[in-house]
C-alpha positions in Angstrom: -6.2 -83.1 -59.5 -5.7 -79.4 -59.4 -2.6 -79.8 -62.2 -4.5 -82.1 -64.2 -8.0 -80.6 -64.2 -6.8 -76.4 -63.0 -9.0 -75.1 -60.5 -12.9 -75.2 -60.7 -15.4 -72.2 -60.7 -16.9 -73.5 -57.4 -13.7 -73.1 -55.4 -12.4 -69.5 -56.5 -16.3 -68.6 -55.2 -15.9 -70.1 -52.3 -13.0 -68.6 -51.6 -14.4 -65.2 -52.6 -17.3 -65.4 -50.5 -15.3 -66.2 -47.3 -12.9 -63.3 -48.2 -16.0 -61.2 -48.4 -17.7 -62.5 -45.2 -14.0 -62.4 -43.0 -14.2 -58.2 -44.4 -17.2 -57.8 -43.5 -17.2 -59.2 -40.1 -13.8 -57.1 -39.6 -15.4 -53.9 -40.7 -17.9 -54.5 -38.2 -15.8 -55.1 -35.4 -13.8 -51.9 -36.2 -16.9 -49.9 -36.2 -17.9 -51.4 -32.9 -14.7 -50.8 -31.2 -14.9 -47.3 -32.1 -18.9 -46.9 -30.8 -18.1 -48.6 -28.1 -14.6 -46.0 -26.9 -16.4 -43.1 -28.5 -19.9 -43.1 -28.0 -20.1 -44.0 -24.2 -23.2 -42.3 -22.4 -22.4 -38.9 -20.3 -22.0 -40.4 -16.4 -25.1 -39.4 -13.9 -23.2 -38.5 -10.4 -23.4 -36.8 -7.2 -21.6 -35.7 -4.2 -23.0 -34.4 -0.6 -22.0 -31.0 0.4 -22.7 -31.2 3.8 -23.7 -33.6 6.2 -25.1 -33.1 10.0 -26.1 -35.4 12.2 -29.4 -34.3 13.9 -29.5 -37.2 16.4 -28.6 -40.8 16.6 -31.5 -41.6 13.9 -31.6 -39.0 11.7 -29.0 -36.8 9.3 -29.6 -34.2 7.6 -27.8 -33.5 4.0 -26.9 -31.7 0.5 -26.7 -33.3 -2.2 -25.7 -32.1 -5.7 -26.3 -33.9 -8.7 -25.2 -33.7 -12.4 -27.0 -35.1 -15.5 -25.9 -34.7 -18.6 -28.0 -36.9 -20.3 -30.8 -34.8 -21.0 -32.9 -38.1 -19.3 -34.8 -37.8 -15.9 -32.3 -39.9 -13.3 -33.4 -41.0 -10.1 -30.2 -41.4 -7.2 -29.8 -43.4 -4.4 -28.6 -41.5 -2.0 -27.1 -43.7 1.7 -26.1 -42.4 5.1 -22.9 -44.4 6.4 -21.4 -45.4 9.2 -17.4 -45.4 9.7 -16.8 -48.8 8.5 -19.1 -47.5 4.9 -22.1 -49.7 5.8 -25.3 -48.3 4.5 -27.3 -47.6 7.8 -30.0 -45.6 6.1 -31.4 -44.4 2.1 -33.6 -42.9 0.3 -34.2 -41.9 -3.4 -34.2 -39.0 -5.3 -35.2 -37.6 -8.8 -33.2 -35.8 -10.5 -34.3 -34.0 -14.0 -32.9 -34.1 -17.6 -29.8 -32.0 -18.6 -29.2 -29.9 -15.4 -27.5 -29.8 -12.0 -29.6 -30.5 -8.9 -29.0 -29.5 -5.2 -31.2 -31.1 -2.9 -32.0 -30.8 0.8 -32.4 -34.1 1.9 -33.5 -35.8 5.6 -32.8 -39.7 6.3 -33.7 -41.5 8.7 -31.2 -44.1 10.0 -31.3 -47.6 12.1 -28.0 -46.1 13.6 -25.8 -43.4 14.3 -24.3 -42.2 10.7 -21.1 -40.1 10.2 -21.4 -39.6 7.1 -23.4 -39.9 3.5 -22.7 -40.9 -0.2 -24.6 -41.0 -3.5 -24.3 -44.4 -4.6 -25.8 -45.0 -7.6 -27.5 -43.0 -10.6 -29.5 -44.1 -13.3 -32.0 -43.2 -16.1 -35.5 -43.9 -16.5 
C-alpha cells in the first residue's frame, strides 16, 4: 500500500507525536534523577555524650543534636540494654537550623547500659 499510495499525513503525525511524547517523558526522568541525587533533604541526627546509670530504673544522659533543616525536629531518644532492646524513651524537641545539647532523665522498665537517638524528624 505504502508503494502504491506513499505514506499518509496521519502516520508521519503519529509518529511525530510519539517522538515528542517518548522526549518528553525522557527529559523528565533525567530531571528527576538529578532532583532526586541532588536535592536530598539535610539529615536530622544525634548522638549521646554521656550516659550514667542512676539506679536500676533510671539513666541519666546528653544528647546532642544537629538540624540543618532550618525545621523544628522532635527526636526519639531510647535507653538500651546490651542485647539493643529499647527498655525506656522519651521525646525531645529540637529547633530549626541549630545544634542542641540536652540533659535528659528516662525512666526505664530495666536496668540500661546504655542510650541512642533513634529517630529524627520534622514537623
Amino acid at each position: 500500500m505504502e508503494s502504491r499510495y506513499g505514506r499518509n499525513r496521519r502516520a508521519r503525525g503519529d509518529r511525530r507525536a510519539f517522538l515528542g511524547l517518548a522526549s518528553v517523558l525522557l527529559v523528565g526522568l533525567l530531571a528527576f534523577i538529578v532532583w532526586a541525587t541532588f536535592g536530598a533533604k539535610p539529615v536530622i541526627g544525634g548522638t549521646v555524650d554521656s550516659f550514667t546509670a542512676t539506679d536500676g530504673h533510671s539513666v541519666q544522659l546528653t544528647v546532642t543534636v544537629d538540624n540543618p533543616s532550618g525545621h523544628r525536629a522532635r527526636c526519639q531518644v531510647s535507653a538500651t540494654t546490651s542485647n539493643g532492646s529499647s527498655v525506656g524513651s522519651k521525646e525531645i524537641s529540637v529547633g530549626g537550623g541549630k545544634s542542641s545539647v540536652q540533659n535528659l532523665q528516662i525512666s526505664t522498665v530495666e536496668p540500661a547500659n546504655s542510650a541512642i537517638v533513634d529517630v529524627c524528624w520534622t514537623y
